[in-house]
C-alpha positions in Angstrom: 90.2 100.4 133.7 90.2 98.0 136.6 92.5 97.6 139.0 94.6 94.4 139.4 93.1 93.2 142.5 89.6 93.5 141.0 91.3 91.2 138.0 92.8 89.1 140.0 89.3 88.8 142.2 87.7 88.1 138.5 89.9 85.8 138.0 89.7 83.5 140.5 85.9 84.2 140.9 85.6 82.7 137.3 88.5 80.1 137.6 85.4 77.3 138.8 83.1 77.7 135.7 86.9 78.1 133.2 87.3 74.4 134.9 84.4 72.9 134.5 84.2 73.6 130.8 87.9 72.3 130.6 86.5 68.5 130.8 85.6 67.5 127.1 82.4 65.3 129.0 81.4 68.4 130.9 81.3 70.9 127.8 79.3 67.6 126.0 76.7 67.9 129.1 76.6 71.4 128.7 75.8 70.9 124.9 73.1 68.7 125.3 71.3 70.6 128.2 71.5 74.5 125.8 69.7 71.9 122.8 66.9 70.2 125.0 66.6 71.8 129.0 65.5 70.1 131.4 66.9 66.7 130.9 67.5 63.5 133.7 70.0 62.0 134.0 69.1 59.0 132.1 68.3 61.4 128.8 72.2 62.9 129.5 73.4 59.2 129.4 71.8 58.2 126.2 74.3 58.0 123.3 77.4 58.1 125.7 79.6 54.9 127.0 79.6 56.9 130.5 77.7 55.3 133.7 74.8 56.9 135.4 76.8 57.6 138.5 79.7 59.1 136.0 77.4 61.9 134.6 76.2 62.3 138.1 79.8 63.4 139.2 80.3 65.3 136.0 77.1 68.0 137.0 77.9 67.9 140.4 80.9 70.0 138.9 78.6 72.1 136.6 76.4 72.5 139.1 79.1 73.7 141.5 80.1 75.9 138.7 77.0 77.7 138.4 76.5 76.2 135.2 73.7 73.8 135.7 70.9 73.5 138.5 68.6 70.7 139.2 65.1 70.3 140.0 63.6 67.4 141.4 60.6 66.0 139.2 58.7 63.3 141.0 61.6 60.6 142.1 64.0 62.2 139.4 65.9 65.2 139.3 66.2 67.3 136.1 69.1 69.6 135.0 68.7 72.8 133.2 71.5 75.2 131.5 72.1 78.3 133.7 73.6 80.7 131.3 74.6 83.5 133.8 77.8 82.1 134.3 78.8 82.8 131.1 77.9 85.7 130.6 80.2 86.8 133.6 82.9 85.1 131.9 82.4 86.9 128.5 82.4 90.2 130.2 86.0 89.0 131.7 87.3 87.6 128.7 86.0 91.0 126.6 88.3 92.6 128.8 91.1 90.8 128.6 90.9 90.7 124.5 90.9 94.3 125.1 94.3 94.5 127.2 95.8 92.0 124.5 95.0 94.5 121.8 96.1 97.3 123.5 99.5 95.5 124.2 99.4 94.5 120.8 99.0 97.9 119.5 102.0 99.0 121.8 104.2 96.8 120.4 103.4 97.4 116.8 104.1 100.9 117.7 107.2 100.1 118.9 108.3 98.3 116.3 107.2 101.2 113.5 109.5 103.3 114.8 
């Protein structure tokens, strides 16, 4: 089992890529680039009412995140889906579903008595 500190450093560590998925535009972006990677961002815009220099901002975040990394093409840059960042997030969240059951199961015991 882990310690609290080591939670706690989980935590936080993960806290970035928990808040950049916590933007409805952001999670949309991340959508669109796990369908069809790499993609400008004048493919991201297409079929949204958000500016150029709006999606810009929004995968600076992502990108910040971990979530997203870009690579220039010629005068553009292209964005691609980096999946590693969630997959340190489901490790975290796996083990906090565990504590939850394991409280749960405490309780129910508890209350069977």
């Amino acid at each position: 089992m882990r310690s609290r500190s080591n939670i706690a450093a989980a935590r936080r560590f993960h806290a970035p890529v928990f808040a950049a998925l916590g933007d409805e535009t952001r999670l949309l972006l991340v959508g669109k680039l796990c369908e069809d990677s790499p993609q400008s961002i004048s493919e991201l815009t297409q079929g949204s009412n958000l500016t150029r220099q709006a999606i810009s901002k929004h995968l600076r975040v992502l990108q910040n995140a971990g979530l997203v990394e870009s690579v220039r093409a010629g005068r553009e840059s292209l964005y691609e889906f980096r999946p590693k960042a969630i997959d340190g997030i489901k490790t975290y969240l796996d083990h906090v579903s565990r504590q939850w059951d394991e409280a749960l199961d405490r309780l129910k015991s508890l209350v069977e008595r």
